[in-house]
C-alpha positions in Angstrom: 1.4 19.0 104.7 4.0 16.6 103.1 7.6 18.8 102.4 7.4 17.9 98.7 4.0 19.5 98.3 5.8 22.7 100.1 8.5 22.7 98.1 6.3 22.5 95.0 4.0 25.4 96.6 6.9 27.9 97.0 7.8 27.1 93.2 4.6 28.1 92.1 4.2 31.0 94.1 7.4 32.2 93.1 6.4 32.1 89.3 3.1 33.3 90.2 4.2 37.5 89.7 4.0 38.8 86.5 7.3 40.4 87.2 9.1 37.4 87.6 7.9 35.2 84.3 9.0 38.5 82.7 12.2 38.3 83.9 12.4 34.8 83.5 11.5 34.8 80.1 14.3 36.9 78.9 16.8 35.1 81.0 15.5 31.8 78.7 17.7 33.0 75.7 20.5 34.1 77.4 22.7 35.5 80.4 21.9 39.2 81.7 22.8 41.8 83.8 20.4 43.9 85.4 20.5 46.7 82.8 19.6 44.3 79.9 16.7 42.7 81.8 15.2 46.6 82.8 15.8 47.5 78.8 13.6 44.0 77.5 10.7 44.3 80.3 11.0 48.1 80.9 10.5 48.0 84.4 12.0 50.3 87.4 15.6 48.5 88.3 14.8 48.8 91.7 11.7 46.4 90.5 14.0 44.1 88.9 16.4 43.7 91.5 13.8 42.9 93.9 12.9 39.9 91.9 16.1 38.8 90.8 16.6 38.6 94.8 13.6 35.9 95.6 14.2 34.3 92.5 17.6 33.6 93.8 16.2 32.8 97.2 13.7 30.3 95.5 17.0 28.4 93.7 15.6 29.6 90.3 18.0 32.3 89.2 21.4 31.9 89.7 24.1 35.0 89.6 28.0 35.4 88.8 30.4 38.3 88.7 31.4 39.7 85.4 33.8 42.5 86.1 31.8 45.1 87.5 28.2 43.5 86.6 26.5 40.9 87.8 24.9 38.3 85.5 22.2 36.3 86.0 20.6 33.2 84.5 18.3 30.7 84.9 19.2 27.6 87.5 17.8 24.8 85.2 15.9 24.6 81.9 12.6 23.0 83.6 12.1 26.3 84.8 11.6 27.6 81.1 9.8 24.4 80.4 7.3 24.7 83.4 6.7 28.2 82.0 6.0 27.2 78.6 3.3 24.7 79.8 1.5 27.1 81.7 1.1 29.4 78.7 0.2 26.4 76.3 -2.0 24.8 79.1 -3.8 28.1 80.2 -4.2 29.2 76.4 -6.7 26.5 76.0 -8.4 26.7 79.2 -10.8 29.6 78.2 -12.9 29.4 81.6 -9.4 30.9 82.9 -10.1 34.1 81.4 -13.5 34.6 83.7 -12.8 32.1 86.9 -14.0 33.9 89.9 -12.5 31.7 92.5 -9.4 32.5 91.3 -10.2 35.9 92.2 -9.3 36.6 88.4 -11.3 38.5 85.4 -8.5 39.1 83.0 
């Protein structure tokens, strides 16, 4: 397998959990620190520092000290981008919703 077509897998694999769209979502508008991520997508901090670790590890969350927090934000606005054509692309793919070899009925 060709290392651009790796580097493109690890992206989407990266997005691919819930967890981390969420979290990537809210850091579209704006910097935060942990706490203000947990009180937008009300999950467990524990969750949210999980993430915010591999998407830092993936290159698409970048962190930087603020006195005694830590703030995060996204590395580059394609990220944002990528994640708005998903929704617009999926949201007009209605065989999504049902596709079994996707191993997905939602």
């Amino acid at each position: 397998m060709n290392e651009d077509y790796r580097v493109e897998e690890r992206f989407l694999k990266c997005i691919a959990d819930n967890n981390r769209r969420q979290i990537l979502w809210c850091l579209d508008s704006r910097e935060m620190c942990v706490n203000d991520i947990i009180e937008q997508t009300n999950l467990e901090q524990t969750l949210v520092s999980f993430h915010l670790k591999a998407l830092r590890g993936c290159g698409l969350v970048k962190s930087r000290r603020d006195g005694k927090k830590i703030m995060y934000q996204v590395t580059h606005k394609g990220v944002i981008n990528t994640l708005k054509f998903v929704k617009e692309v999926s949201s007009e793919i209605k065989e999504l919703s049902i596709c079994v070899k996707c191993n997905s009925t939602e």
